[in-house]
LUMRO-412694 format. One record per residue (C-alpha): residue number from 1; x, y, z. Coordinates in steps of 0.001 Angstrom, whole numbers, plus 500000, padded with zeros to 6 digits. Layout:
# residues N
BAKE  voba    east   north      up
BAKE   NUM       X       Y       Z
...
This chain:
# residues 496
BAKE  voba    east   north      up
BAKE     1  229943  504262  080325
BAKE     2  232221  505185  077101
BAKE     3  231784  502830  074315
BAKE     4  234772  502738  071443
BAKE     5  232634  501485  068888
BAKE     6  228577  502574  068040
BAKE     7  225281  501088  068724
BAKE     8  223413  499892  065549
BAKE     9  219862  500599  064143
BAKE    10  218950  498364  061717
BAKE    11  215675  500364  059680
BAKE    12  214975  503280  059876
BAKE    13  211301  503112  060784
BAKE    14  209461  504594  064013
BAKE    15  211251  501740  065996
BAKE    16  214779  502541  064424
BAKE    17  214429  506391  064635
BAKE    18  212945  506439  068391
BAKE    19  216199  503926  069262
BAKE    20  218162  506008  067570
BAKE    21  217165  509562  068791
BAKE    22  217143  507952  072460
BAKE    23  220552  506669  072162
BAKE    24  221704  510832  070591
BAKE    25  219910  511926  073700
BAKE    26  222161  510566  076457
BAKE    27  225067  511187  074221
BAKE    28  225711  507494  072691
BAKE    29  227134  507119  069721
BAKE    30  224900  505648  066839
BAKE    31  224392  504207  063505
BAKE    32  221264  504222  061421
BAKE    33  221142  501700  058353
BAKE    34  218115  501534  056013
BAKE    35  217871  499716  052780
BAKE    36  215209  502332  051364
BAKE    37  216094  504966  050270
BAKE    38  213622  507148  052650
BAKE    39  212725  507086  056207
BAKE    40  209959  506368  058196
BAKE    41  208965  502552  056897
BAKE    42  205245  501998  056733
BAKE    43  205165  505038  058250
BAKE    44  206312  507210  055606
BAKE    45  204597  509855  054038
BAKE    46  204662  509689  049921
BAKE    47  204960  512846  048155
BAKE    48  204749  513390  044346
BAKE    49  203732  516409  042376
BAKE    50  202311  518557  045657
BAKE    51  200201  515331  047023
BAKE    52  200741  513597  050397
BAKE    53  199316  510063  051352
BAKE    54  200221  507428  053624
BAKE    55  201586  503657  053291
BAKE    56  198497  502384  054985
BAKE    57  196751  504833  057664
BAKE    58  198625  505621  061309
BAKE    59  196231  507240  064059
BAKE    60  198211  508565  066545
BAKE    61  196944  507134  069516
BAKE    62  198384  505548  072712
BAKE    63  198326  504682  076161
BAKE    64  201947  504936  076434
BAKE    65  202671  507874  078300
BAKE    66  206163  507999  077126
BAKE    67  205191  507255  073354
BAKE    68  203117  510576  073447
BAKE    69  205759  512348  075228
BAKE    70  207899  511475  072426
BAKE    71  205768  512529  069741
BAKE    72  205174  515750  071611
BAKE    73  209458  516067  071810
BAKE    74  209788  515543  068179
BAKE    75  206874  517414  066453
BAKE    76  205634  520611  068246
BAKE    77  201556  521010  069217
BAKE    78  200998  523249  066246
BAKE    79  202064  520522  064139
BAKE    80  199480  517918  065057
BAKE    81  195594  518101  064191
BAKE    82  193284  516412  065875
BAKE    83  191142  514656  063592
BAKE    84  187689  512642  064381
BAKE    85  188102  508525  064370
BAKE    86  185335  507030  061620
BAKE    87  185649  503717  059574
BAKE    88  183040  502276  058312
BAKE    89  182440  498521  056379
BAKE    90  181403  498147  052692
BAKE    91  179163  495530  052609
BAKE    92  176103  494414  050178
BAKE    93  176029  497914  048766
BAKE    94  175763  498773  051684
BAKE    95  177449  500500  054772
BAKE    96  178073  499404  058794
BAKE    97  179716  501161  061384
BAKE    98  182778  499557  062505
BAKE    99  184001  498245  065100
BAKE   100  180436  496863  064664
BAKE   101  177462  498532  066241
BAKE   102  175039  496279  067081
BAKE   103  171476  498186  066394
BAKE   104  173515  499805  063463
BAKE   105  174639  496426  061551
BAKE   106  171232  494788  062767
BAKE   107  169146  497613  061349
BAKE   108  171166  497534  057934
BAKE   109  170471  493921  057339
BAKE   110  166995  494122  057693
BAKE   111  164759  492542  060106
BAKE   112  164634  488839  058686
BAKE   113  168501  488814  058574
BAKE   114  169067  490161  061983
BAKE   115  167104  487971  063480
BAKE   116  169024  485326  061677
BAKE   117  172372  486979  062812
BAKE   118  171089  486993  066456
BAKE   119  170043  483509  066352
BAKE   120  173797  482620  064784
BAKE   121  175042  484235  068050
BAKE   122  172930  482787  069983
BAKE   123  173867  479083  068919
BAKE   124  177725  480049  069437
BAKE   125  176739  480392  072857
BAKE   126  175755  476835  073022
BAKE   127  177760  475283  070444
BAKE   128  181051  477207  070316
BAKE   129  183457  476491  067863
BAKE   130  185352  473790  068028
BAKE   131  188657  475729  066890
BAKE   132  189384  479162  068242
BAKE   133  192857  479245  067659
BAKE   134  191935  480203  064364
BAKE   135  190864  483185  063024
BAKE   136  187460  481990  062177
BAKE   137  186673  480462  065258
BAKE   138  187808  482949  067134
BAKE   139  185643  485652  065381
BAKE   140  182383  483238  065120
BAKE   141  182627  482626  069115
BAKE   142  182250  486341  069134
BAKE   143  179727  487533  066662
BAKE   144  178391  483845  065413
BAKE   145  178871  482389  062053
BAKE   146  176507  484456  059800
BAKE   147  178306  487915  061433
BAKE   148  181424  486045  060463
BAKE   149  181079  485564  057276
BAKE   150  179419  488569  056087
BAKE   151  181816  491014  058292
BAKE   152  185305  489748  058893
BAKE   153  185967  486922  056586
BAKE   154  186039  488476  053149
BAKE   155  188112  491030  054351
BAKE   156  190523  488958  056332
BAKE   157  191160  486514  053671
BAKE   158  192339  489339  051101
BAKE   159  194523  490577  053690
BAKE   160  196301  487499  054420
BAKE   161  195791  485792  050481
BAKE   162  194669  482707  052779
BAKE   163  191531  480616  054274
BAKE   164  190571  482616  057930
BAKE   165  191295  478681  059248
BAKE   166  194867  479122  058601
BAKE   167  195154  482683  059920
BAKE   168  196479  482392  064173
BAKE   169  193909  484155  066288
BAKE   170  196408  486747  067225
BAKE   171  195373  488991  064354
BAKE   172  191835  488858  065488
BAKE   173  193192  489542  069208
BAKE   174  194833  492764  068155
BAKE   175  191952  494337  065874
BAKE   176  188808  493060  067717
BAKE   177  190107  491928  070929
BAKE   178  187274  492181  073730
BAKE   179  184271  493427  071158
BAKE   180  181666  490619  070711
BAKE   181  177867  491207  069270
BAKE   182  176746  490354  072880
BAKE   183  178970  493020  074715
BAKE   184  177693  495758  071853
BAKE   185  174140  495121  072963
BAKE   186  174320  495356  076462
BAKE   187  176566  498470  075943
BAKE   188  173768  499923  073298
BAKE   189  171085  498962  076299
BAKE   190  172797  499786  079258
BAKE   191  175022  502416  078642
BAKE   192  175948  502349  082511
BAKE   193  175295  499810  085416
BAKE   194  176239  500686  088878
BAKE   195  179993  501060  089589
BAKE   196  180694  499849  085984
BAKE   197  183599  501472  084285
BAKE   198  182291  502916  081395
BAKE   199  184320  501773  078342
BAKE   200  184415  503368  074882
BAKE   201  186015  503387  071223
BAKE   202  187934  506961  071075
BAKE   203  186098  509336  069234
BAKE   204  189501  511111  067918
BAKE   205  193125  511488  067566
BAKE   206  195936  513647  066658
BAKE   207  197799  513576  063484
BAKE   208  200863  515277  062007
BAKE   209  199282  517447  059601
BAKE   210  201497  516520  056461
BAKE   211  200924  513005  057431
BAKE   212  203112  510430  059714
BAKE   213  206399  511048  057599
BAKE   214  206524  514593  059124
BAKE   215  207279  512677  062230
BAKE   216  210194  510445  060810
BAKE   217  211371  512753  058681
BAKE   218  211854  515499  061838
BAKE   219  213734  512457  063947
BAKE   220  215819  511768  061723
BAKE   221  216843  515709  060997
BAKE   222  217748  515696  064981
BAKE   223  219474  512634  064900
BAKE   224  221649  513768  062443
BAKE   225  222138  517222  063807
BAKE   226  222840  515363  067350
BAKE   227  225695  513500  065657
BAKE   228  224467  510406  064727
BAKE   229  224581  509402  061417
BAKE   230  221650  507605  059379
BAKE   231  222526  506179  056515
BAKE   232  220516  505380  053554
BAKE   233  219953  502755  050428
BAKE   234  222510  500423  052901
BAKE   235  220903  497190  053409
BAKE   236  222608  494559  055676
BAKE   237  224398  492161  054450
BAKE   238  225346  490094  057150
BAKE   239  225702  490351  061204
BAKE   240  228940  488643  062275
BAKE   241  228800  487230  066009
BAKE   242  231311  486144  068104
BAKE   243  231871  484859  071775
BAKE   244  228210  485482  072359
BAKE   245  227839  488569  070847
BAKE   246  227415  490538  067768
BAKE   247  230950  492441  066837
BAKE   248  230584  493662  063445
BAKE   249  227705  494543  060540
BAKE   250  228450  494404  056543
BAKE   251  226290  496583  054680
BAKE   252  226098  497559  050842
BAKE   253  227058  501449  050161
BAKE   254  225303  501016  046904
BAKE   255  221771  500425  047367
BAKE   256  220796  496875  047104
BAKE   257  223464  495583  044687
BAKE   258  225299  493618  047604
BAKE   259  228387  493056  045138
BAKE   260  229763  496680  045443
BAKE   261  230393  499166  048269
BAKE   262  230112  496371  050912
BAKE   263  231340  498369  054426
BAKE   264  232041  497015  057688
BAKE   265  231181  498986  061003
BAKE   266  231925  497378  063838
BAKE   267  229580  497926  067092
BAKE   268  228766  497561  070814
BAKE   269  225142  496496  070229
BAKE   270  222391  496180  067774
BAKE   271  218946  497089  068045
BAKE   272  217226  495643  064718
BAKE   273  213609  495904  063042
BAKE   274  214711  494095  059959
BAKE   275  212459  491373  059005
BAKE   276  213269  488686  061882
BAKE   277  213740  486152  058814
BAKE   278  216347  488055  057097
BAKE   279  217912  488936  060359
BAKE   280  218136  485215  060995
BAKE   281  219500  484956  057262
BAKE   282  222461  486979  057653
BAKE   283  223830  486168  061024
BAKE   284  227635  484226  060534
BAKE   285  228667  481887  061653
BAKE   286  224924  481249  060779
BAKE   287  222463  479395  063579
BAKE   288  221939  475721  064017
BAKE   289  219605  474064  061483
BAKE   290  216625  474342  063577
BAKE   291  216997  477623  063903
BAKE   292  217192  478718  060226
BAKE   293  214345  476270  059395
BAKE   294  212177  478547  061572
BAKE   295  213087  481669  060335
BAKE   296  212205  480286  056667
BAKE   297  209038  479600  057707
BAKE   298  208035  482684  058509
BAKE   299  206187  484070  055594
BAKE   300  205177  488409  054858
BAKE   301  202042  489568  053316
BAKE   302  202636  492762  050923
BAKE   303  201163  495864  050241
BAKE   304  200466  498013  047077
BAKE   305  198754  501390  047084
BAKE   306  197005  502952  044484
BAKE   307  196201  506889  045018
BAKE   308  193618  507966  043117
BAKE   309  192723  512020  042915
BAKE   310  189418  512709  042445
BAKE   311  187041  515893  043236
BAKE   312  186536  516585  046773
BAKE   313  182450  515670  046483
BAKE   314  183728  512098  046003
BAKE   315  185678  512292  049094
BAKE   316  183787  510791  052113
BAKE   317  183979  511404  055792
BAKE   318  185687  508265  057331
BAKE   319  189793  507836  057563
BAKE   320  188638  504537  055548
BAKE   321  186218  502697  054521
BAKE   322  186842  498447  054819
BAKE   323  185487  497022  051872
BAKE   324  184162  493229  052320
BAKE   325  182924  492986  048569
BAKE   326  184034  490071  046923
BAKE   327  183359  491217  043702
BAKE   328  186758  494052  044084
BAKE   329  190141  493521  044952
BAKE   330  190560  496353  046951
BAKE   331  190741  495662  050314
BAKE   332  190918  498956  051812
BAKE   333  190131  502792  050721
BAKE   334  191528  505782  052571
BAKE   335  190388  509357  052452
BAKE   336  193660  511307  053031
BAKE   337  191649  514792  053009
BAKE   338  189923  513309  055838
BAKE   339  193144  512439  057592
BAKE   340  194592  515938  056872
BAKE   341  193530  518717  054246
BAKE   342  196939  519879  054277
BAKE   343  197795  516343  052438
BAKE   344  195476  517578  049079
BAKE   345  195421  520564  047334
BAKE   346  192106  522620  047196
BAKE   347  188810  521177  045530
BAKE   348  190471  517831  045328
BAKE   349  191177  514663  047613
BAKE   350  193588  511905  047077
BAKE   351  191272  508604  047685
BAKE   352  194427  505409  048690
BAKE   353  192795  502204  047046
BAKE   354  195008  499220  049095
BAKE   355  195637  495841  047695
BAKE   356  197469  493373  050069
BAKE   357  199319  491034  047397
BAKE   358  202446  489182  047442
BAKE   359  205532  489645  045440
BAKE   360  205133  488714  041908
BAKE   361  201890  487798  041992
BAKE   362  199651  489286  038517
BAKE   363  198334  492917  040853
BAKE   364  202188  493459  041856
BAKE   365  203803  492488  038147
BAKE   366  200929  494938  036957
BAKE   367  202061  498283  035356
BAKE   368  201098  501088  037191
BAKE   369  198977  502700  034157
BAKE   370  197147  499297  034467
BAKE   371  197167  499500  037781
BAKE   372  195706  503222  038235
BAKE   373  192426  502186  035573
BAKE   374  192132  498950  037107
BAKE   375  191868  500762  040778
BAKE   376  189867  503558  039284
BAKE   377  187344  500782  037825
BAKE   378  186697  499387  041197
BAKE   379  185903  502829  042652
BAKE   380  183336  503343  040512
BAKE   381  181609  499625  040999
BAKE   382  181738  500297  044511
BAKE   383  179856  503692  043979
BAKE   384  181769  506488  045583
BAKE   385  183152  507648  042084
BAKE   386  183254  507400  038239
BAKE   387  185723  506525  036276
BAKE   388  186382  509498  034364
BAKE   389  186035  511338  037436
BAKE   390  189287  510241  038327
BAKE   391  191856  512615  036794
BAKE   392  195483  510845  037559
BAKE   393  196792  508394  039772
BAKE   394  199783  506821  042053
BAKE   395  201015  503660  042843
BAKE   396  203183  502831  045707
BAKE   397  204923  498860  046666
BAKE   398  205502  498390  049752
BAKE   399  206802  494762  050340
BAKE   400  206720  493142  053750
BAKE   401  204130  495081  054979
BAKE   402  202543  492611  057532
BAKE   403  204568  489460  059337
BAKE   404  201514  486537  058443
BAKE   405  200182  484530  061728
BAKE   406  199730  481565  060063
BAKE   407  200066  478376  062159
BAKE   408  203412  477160  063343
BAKE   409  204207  481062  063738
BAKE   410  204093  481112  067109
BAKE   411  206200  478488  067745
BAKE   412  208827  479209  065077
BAKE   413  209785  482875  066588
BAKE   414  210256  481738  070565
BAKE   415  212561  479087  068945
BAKE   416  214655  482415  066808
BAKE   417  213822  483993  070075
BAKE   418  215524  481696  072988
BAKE   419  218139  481110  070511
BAKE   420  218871  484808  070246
BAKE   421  218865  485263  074002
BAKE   422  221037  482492  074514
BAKE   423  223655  482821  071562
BAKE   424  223652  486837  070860
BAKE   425  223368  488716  073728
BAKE   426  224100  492274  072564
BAKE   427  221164  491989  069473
BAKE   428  218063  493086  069995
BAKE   429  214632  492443  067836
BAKE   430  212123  495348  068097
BAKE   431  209441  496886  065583
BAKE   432  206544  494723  063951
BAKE   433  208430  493262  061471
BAKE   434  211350  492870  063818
BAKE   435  209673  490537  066301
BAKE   436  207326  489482  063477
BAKE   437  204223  490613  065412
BAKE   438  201356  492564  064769
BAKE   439  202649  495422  066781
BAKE   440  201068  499301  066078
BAKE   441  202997  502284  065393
BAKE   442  203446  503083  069381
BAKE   443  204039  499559  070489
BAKE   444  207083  499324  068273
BAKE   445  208452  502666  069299
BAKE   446  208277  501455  073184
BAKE   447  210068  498425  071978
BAKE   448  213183  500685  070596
BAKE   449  212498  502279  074188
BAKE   450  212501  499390  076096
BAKE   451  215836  498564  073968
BAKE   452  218092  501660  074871
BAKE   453  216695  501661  078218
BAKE   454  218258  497795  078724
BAKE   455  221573  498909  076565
BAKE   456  222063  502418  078433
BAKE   457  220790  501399  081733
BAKE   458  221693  497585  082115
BAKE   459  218248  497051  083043
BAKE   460  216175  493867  082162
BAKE   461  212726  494759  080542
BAKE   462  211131  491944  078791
BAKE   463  210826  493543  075752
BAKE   464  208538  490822  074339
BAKE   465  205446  491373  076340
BAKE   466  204885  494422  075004
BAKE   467  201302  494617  073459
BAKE   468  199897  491479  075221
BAKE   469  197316  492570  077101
BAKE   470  194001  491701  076089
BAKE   471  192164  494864  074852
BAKE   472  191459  496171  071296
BAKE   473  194152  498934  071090
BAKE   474  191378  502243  070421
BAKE   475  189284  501299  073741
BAKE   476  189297  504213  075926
BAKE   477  188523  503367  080004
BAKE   478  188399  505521  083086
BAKE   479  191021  506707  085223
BAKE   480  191020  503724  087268
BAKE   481  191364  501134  084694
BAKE   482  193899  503279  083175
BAKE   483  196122  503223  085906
BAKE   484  195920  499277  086171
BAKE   485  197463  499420  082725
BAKE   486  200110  501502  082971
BAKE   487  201095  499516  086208
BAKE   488  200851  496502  084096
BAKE   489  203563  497668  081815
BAKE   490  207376  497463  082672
BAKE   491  208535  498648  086172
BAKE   492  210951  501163  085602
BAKE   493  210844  503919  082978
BAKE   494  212889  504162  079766
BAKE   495  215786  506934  079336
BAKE   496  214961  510249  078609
């Protein structure tokens, strides 16, 4: 089929670029547009003054056999390391293996406690929560209250900026999923019973060696040198709709002063991981009233990071280290040498201190000098280094990081979403921030996939039930249970 005008990408993130690099595959003409003014989203790679680290930290892991094939396609072997899988919680002064161990978090309380914690799960067991639609709820009925509160709420409430009673269990469904202190004892006990499949948290991963950018950074070079064009510091300014489908996009030339170099591309089809908010924002003729009132009450959760360099000794083993301390900020310290030591230069390591904040509150107004002592201040309060041990820093904003499940979430994107189907038939939401769900780096690229393969193909995937099933993303089953999954997913294979 020969299309006059181009398909659209809207970001230039891993769902974007995989859309896009599909689409230069089977010889479609495409567009990228991306209001940064470097690739990759979250997933980018930051580099100043010979140092690499990451927006946040992006195992490369999946049971998507045509996500790996992908990555595989774009980066050769030689390129990827494959790097052991360790996080651990900060708790007390203290550390815990996580996901949580049983014996280990029990054992690191201390007798008294654990016994406490064990009789908080047991009374779950009998008196349940009353609300597990929440966060909290959801997480007590798994662990019990005192687990709760000393392992998951802390955290969870400075990465949301909210009470864990207005958070949607969804988050908790994607992170924890089927974990629960009862299911870690019996695993810790019986390691095997009978026919049993044995089921286990992967022990490693691979990992582009200079860090996730490498992998955006190589798509787009090939979707370039395939003839598509990606285009750079062009936000969208509005998506104009007609007859049931989208016909044009206006986008700024000039970075995000919308007043000057506004183009006009006009286009077969749009596949878009802009926020789902401002995609709702700059449709025209704009949506009915309900429709608009749902999209503004959608809410983001931002992201600052602040990269520390410090000795290698100060470095520690995990890719992070979750920190539940009340007493710090910091929600969130990464250990890029232990990601890749390609990413640091020799007898050093770049330690990522991550604050999730919202725009203009006092940590994102803060100056980045301010923001560098301030970060290197909490370092040393947690223990792993001094102050003057820490020779420089970096500070990266990333805004929108994370689509909030607050309530009413839920409810407000199926109404965007029917509308969408019904009204714009041609536009397609993909990507985490595009669907506004909590979507990892390979669930949003099978997304774009599931995209191209509807656009190209005329087929019908339901694009929306990707990542639905109800297992914690790193679990790692046998053959058998494998295959059920794969045979749960979508029918008929994407292009390429």
């Amino acid at each position: 089929m020969t299309r006059s005008q181009p398909i659209l990408a809207i970001g230039a993130g891993p769902a974007g670029l995989t859309a896009a690099y599909m689409l230069m595959k089977v010889g479609e003409q495409v567009v990228v547009l991306e209001a940064d003014s470097t690739v990759g989203g979250i997933s980018r790679t930051v580099q100043v003054d010979g140092w690499r680290f990451d927006i946040g930290g992006h195992r490369f892991f999946t049971k998507v056999p045509e996500v790996e094939s992908f990555w595989h396609e774009i980066l050769p072997d030689e390129d990827f390391l494959i790097r052991p899988r360790m996080s651990r919680i900060y708790y007390n002064g203290k550390f815990f293996d996580y996901p949580l161990r049983a014996f280990n978090a029990l054992a690191a309380l201390g007798p008294i406690e654990a016994l406490r914690c064990v009789g908080s799960y047991a009374w779950v067991r009998v008196h349940p929560p009353s609300d597990r639609d929440s966060f909290e709820g959801w997480t007590a009925a798994r662990f019990g209250w005192r687990l709760y509160r000393k392992f998951f709420k802390s955290y969870t409430e400075k990465v949301w900026g909210m009470p864990a009673t207005s958070i949607k269990a969804d988050w908790a469904a994607q992170r924890i999923k089927n974990l629960s202190l009862g299911k870690a004892i019996f695993r810790a006990i019986f390691k095997h019973s009978g026919n049993e499949t044995i089921t286990s948290l992967i022990e490693e991963f691979q990992y582009p060696k200079y860090g996730p950018g490498m992998m955006w950074e190589r798509c787009c070079d090939l979707v370039t040198c395939g003839g598509g064009r990606v285009l750079l510091d062009s936000p969208v300014i509005s998506v104009r709709h007609r007859d049931g489908l989208v016909r044009s996009v206006l986008y700024s030339s000039s970075g995000n002063d919308p007043t000057v170099g506004i183009q006009e591309i006009e286009v077969s089809s749009v596949i878009s991981s802009m926020p789902l908010k401002e995609l709702v924002t700059s449709l025209y003729p704009p949506p009915p009233t309900e429709v608009r009132a749902a999209a503004e009450s959608l809410s983001y959760r931002d992201f600052l990071t602040v990269a520390l360099i410090v000795p290698e000794s100060c470095g520690f083993p995990d890719n992070w280290i979750y920190i539940h301390d009340p007493e710090v900020s910091v929600g969130r310290i990464q250990n890029f040498r232990s990601w890749s030591p390609a990413m640091v230069k020799n007898g050093y390591t770049c330690l990522g201190m991550e604050y999730f904040v919202s725009i203009g509150d006092k940590l994102w107004e803060m100056p980045d000098t301010e923001l560098v002592e301030s970060a290197a201040e909490e370092l040393a309060k947690i223990g792993i280094a001094r102050k003057e041990q820490v020779e420089t820093g970096y500070v990266v904003r990333m805004p929108k990081a994370y689509p909030v499940y607050d309530d009413g979430y839920q409810e407000a994107v199926e109404t965007i979403r029917k509308w969408l189907d019904a009204n714009v038939a041609n536009l397609y939401p993909v990507g985490r921030n595009g669907m506004h769900r909590y979507n990892n780096q390979d669930h949003s690229m099978y997304t774009a996939m599931l995209a191209v393969d509807n656009i190209v193909n005329m087929s019908s995937h339901d694009i929306w039930s990707v990542n639905v099933e109800e297992e914690y993303h790193e679990v790692q089953k046998s053959d058998a249970l494998v295959k059920s999954d794969d045979e749960r997913r979508c029918s008929s294979s994407p292009v390429g």
